[in-house]
C-alpha positions in Angstrom: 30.4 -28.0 -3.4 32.9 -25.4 -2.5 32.8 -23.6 1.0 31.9 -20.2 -0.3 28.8 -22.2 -2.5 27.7 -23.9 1.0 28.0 -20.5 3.0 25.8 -18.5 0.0 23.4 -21.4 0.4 22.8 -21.2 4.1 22.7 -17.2 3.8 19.6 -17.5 1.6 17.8 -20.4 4.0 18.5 -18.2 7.1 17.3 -15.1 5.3 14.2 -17.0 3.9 13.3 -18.2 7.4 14.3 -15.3 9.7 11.3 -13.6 9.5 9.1 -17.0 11.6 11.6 -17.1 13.6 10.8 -13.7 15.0 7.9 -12.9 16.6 4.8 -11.6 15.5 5.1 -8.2 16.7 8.4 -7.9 14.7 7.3 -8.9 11.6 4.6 -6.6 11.3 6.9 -3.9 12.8 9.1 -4.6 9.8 6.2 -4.7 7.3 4.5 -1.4 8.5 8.5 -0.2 8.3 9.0 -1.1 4.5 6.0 -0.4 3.7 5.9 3.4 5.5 9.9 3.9 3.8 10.0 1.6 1.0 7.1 1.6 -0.7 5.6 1.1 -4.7 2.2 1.7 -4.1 2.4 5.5 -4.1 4.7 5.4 -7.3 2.4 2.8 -8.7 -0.6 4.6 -8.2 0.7 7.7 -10.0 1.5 6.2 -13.1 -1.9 3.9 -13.6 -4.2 7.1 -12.7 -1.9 10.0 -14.6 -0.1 8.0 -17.2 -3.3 5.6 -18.1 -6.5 7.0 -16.4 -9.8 6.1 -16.1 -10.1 2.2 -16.9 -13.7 1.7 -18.1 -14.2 -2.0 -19.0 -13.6 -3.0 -22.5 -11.9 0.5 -23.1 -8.5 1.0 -24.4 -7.1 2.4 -20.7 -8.4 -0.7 -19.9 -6.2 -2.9 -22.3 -3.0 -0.2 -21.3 -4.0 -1.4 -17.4 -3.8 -4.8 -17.9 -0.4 -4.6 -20.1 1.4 -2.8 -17.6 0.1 -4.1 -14.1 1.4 -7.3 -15.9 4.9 -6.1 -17.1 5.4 -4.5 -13.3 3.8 -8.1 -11.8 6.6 -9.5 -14.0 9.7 -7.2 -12.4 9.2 -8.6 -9.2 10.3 -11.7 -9.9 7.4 -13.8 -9.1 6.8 -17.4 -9.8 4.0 -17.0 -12.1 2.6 -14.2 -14.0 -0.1 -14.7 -16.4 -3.4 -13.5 -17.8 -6.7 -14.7 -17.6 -9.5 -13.8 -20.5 -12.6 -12.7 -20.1 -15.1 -11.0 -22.0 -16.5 -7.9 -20.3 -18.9 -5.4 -21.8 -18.2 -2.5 -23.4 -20.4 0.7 -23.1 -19.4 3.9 -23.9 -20.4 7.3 -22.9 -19.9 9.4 -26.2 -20.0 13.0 -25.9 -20.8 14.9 -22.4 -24.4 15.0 -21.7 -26.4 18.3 -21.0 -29.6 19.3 -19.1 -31.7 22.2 -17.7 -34.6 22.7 -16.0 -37.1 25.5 -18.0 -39.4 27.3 -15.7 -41.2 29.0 -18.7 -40.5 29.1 -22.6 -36.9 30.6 -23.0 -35.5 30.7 -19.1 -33.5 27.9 -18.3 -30.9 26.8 -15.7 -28.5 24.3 -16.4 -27.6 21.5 -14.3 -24.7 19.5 -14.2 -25.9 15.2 -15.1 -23.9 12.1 -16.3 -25.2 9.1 -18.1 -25.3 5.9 -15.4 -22.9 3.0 -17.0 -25.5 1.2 -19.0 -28.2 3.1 -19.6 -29.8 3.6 -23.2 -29.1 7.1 -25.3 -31.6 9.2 -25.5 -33.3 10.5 -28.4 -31.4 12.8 -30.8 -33.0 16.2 -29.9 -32.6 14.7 -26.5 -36.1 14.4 -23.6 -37.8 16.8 -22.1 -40.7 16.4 -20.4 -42.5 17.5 -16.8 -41.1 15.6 -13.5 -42.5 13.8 -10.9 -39.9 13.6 -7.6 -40.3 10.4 -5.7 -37.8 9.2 -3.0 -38.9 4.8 -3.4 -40.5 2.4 -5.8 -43.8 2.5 -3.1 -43.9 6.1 -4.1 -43.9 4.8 -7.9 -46.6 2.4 -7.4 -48.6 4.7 -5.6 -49.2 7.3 -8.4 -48.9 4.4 -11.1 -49.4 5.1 -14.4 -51.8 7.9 -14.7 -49.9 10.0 -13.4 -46.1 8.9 -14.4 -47.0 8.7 -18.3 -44.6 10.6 -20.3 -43.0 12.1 -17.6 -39.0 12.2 -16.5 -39.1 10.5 -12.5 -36.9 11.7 -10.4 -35.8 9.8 -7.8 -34.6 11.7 -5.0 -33.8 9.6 -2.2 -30.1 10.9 0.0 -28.1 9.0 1.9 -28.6 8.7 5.1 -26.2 11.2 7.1 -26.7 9.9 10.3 -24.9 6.1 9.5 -21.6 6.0 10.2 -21.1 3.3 8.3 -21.1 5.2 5.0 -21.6 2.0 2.9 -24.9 1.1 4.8 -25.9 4.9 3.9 -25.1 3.8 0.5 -26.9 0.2 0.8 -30.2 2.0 1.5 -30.5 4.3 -1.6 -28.9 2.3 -4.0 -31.3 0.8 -5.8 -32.8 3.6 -7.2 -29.8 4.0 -9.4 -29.3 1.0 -10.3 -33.3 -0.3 -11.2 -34.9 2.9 -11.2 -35.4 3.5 -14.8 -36.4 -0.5 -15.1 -39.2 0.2 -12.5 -40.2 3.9 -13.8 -40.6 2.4 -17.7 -43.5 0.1 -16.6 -45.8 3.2 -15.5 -44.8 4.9 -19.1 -41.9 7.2 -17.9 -40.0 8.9 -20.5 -36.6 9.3 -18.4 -34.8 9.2 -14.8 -32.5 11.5 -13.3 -31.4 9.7 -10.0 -29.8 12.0 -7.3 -26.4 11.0 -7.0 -24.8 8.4 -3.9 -23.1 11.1 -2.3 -22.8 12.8 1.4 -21.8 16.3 0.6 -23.7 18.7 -1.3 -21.7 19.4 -4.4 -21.8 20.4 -8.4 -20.5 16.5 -9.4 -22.8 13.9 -10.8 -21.6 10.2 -9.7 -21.7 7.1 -12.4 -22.6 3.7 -11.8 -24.0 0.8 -12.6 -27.7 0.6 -13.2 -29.4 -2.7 -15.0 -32.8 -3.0 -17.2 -33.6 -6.4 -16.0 -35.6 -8.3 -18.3 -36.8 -5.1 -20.1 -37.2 -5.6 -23.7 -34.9 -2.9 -25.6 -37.7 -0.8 -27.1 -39.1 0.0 -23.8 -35.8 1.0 -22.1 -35.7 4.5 -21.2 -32.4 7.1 -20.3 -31.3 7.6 -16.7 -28.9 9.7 -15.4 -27.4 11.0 -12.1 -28.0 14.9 -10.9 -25.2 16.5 -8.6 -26.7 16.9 -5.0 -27.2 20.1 -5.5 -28.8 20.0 -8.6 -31.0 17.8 -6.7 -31.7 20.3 -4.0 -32.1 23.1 -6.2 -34.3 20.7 -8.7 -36.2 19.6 -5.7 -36.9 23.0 -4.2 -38.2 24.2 -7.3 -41.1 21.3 -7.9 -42.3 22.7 -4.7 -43.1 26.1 -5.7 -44.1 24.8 -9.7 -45.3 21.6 -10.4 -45.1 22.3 -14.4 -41.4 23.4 -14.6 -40.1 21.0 -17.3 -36.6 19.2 -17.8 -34.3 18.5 -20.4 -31.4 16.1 -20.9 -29.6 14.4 -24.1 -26.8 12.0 -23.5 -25.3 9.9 -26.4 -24.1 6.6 -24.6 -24.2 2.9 -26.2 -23.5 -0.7 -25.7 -21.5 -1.9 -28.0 -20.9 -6.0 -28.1 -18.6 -7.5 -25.3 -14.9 -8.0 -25.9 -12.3 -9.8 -25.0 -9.7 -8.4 -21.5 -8.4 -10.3 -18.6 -7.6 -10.5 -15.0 -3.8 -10.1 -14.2 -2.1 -12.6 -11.7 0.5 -13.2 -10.5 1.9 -16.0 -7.9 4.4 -16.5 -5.3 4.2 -20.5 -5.1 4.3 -21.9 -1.3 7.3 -23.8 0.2 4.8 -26.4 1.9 1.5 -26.2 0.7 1.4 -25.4 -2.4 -1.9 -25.9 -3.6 -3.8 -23.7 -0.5 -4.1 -20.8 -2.4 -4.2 -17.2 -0.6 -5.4 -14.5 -2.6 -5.3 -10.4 -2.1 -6.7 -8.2 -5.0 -8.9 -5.2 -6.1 -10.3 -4.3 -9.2 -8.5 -3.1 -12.2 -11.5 -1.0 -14.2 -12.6 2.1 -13.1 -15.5 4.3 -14.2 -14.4 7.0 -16.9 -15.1 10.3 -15.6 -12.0 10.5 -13.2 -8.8 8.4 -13.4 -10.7 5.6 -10.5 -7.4 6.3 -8.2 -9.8 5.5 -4.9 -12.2 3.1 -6.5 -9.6 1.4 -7.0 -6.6 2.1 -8.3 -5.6 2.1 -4.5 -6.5 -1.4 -4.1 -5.1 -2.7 -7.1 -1.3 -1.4 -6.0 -1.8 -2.3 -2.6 -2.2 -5.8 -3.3 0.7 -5.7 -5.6 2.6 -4.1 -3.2 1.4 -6.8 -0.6 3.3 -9.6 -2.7 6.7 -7.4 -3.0 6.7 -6.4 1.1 6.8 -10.3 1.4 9.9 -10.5 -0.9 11.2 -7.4 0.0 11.4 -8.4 3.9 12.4 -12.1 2.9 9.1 -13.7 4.0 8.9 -17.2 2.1 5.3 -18.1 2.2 4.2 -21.7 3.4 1.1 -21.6 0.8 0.8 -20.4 -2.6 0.0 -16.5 -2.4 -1.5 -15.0 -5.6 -2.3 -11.1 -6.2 -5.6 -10.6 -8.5 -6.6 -8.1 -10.8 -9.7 -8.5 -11.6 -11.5 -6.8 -14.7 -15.0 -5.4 -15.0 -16.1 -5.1 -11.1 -17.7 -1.7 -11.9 -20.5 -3.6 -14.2 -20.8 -7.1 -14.4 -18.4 -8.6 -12.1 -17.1 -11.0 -15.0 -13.6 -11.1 -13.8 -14.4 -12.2 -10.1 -17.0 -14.6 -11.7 -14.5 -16.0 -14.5 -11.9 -16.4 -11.2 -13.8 -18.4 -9.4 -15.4 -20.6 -12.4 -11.4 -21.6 -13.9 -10.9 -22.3 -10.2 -13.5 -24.6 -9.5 -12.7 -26.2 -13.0 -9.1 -26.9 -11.9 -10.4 -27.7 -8.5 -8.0 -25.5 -6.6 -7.9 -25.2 -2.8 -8.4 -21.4 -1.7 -8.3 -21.1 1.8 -8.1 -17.4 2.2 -9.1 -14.5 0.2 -8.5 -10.5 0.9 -9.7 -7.4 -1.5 -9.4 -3.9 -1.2 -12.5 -2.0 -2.9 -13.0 1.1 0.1 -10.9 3.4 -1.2 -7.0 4.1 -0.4 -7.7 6.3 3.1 -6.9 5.4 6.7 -7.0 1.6 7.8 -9.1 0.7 10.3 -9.4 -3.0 9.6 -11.3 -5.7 8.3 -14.7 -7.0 7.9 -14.8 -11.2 8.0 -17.0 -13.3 6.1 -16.5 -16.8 8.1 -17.3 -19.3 10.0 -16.9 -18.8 14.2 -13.8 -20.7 14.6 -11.8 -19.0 12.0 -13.0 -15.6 13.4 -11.9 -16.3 16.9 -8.5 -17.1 15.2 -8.9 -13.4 13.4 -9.7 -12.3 17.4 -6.2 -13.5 18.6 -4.3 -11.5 16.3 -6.5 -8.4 17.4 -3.7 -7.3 19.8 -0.7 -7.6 16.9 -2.6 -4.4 15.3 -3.5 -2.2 18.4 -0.2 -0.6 17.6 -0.8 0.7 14.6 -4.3 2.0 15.2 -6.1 -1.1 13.3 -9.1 -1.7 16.1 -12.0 -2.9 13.8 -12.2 -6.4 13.2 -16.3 -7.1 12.9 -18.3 -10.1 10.3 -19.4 -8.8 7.5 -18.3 -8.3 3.5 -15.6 -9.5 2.2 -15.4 -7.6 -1.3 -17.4 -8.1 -4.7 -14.4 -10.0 -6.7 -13.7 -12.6 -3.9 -17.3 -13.2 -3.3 -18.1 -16.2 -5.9 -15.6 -17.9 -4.4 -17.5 -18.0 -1.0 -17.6 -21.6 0.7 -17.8 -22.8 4.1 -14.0 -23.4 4.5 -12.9 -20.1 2.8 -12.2 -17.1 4.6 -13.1 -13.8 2.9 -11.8 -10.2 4.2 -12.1 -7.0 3.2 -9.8 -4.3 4.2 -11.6 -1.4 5.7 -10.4 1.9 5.4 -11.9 5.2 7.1 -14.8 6.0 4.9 -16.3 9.0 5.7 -14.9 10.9 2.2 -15.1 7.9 0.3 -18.1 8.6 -1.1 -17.2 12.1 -1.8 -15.1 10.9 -4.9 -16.8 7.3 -5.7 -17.6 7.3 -9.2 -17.6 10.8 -10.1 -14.8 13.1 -11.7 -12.9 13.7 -8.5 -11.7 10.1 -8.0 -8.3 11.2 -9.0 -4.7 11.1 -7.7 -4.4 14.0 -6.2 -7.1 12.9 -2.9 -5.1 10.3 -2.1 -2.7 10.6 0.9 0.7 8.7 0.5 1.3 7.6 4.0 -2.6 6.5 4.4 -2.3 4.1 1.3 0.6 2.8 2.3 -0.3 2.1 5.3 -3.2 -0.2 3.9 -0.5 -2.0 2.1 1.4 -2.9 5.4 -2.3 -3.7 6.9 -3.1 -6.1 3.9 0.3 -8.0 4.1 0.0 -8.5 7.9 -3.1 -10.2 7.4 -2.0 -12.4 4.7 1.1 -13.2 6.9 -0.3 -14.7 10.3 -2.8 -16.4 7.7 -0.3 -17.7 5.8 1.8 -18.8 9.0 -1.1 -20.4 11.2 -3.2 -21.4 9.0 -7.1 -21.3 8.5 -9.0 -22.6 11.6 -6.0 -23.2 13.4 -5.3 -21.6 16.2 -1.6 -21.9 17.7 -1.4 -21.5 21.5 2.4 -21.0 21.1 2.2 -18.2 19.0 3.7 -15.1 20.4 1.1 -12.5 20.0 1.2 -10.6 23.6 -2.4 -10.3 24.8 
């Protein structure tokens, strides 16, 4: 080998291994420096909201998603690329559904509704009936069916403002969007409108997910969500008449599953390969905005997480994969099909990060682990104090990663600032435009630091010669 083959050589180890050889507190300096000057995430973000849009599973966005997350996995010169079927249901909402509320034959005032993902059409000529406002299922019971029959129930439950954690708010009203109309159907209700899981009062109805159960199809009824203000205004005006009636046609259907995939890509590690690391977010989105927070955002900060490490020269010990999963929003069939082909090839995750809070601030991450790897999390506490990253509590890790929950595994969540997440969570102003560059890529540089120290210590190891400055 000549000398100029043997100096090339030793450039590549050194520049492969200089970033251990510094310490902690210079990596991530580096890290939050690409990512704050250098980043893709921004650019990538752009182009999957604008240039594809809204991603609903088994759509045709869906499909362009999956083809070009994979073509753009490809350009970074991974290890491994690849896709990973799955059959995810496809409903559609057909054309925009309309409502009003009609205080006496011919006056009217319209109100602004969206079909929730799932639900049933409703008649041609569309429902309208008299309302009964509840705020629980109690309430339901309580006036059972004598005096629910035939009716549209409106469930009318807020959020409540004083949480600050914005996803408890949203913990503790949830359910009456997504089994509302299965509990309202058994006391002969004709229809739901379900205010929507939002803080602010505003004219936007918010999707999501809402299930039947076991309900036999002929007794499934239509539900939809009401903007908060439609709420208020529908609200204040059962108070002063009882017998105002409402009206709403939407046009949705569920057609028969089909076939999409998760997108992955690997970086293989240097000494362990089979510990696999993963970092990911969700690839489908909800239709009535281009799903740029929920999450678009996490989706190209992963990506980005696996080109920082590259980009700075970082040669991971263990294998480090990036997934996209598929069909989060309703039926989590890509996290599912994930964990089932990894249990099947008996692979050996040891750590597992998603980002599914939207692409705003950092604050840090919630842990779901045992003790001793959470004390390890503890340690590295100080590494992040710099960059204003203070909250590292147990809790969620994300929906994807969460079937592939075990003892051993470590599951994070990346947790952004949420106080205006739910401002633009599944409703038509989860767009490109309400995300701030610098915030999103500063969750990329978050993400990647994690997955670094992980990578570099271990799982349940703890390294008392590691320079992290307490």
């Amino acid at each position: 080998m000549s000398q100029l083959k043997i100096f090339a050589l030793l450039c590549v180890v050194l520049f492969s291994t200089t970033s251990y050889s510094q310490s902690d507190e210079d990596v991530l300096k580096q890290i939050y420096k690409t990512s704050l000057t250098n980043g893709k995430s921004y650019e990538w973000l752009n182009y999957l909201s604008n240039q594809i849009g809204g991603r609903l599973s088994g759509s045709l966005n869906a499909e362009k998603a999956v083809a070009w997350t994979k073509e753009e996995l490809e350009k970074l010169g991974l290890d491994k690329v690849w896709l990973q079927p799955v059959m995810v249901p496809k409903w559609v909402r057909g054309a925009k559904e309309y409502a009003y509320v009609e205080t006496e034959p011919g006056k009217s005032t319209t109100l602004n509704i969206c079909a929730l993902g799932g639900s049933v059409a409703t008649p041609a000529l569309g429902v309208k009936s008299n309302i009964v406002e509840v705020q629980n299922f109690e309430e339901l019971k309580t006036l059972g069916k004598a005096q629910i029959e035939g009716k549209i129930v409106f469930y009318n439950r807020p959020m409540q403002p004083d949480l600050i954690q914005t996803f408890e708010a949203y913990g503790g009203c949830v359910n009456q969007r997504y089994s509302g109309a299965a509990e309202a159907a058994k006391y002969g209700a004709v229809g739901v409108i379900v205010r929507s899981m939002n803080l602010r009062l505003d004219d936007l109805p918010h999707t999501g997910a809402m299930s039947y159960g076991n309900l036999p199809v002929e007794k499934r009824i239509p539900s939809a969500a009401i903007s908060t203000n439609d709420a208020e205004l529908l609200s204040a005006m059962l108070k002063l008449d009882k017998t105002i009636k409402l009206y709403f046609k939407q046009n949705c259907k569920q057609l028969k599953d089909v076939q999409s995939y998760n997108v992955i890509g690997e970086i293989t590690g240097s000494e362990f390969p089979n510990e696999y690391m993963i970092v990911g977010g969700h690839l489908d989105s909800w239709d009535l905005g281009d799903g740029s927070h929920d999450d678009g955002a996490g989706v190209v900060q992963s990506m980005d997480v696996l080109r920082l490490l590259k980009e700075i020269g970082i040669k991971p010990k263990r294998s480090i994969r990036v997934v996209l999963f598929m069909n989060e929003e309703n039926g989590l069939r890509g996290g599912n099909k994930y964990a089932e082909v990894s249990k099947a090839k008996r692979e050996h995750h040891v750590f597992a990060l998603e980002s599914d809070s939207g692409g705003f601030t950092p604050r840090g991450f919630s842990f779901d682990c045992n003790e001793a790897s959470f004390n390890q999390v503890l340690r590295w506490k100080p590494l992040f104090k710099p960059y204003l990253i203070h909250y590292f509590e147990k809790g969620y890790g994300g929906a994807d990663i969460s079937p592939l929950k075990s003892d051993a595994l470590v599951l994070a969540g990346l947790r952004p600032d949420s106080q205006r997440y739910f401002d633009h969570h599944h409703a038509s102003n989860d767009t490109f435009e309400h995300v701030n560059k610098r915030e999103l890529e500063l969750g990329a540089a978050t993400m990647t630091s994690l997955i670094y120290l992980f990578d570099k210590y271990g799982v349940n190891t703890i390294n008392n010669n590691s320079n992290i400055k307490n």
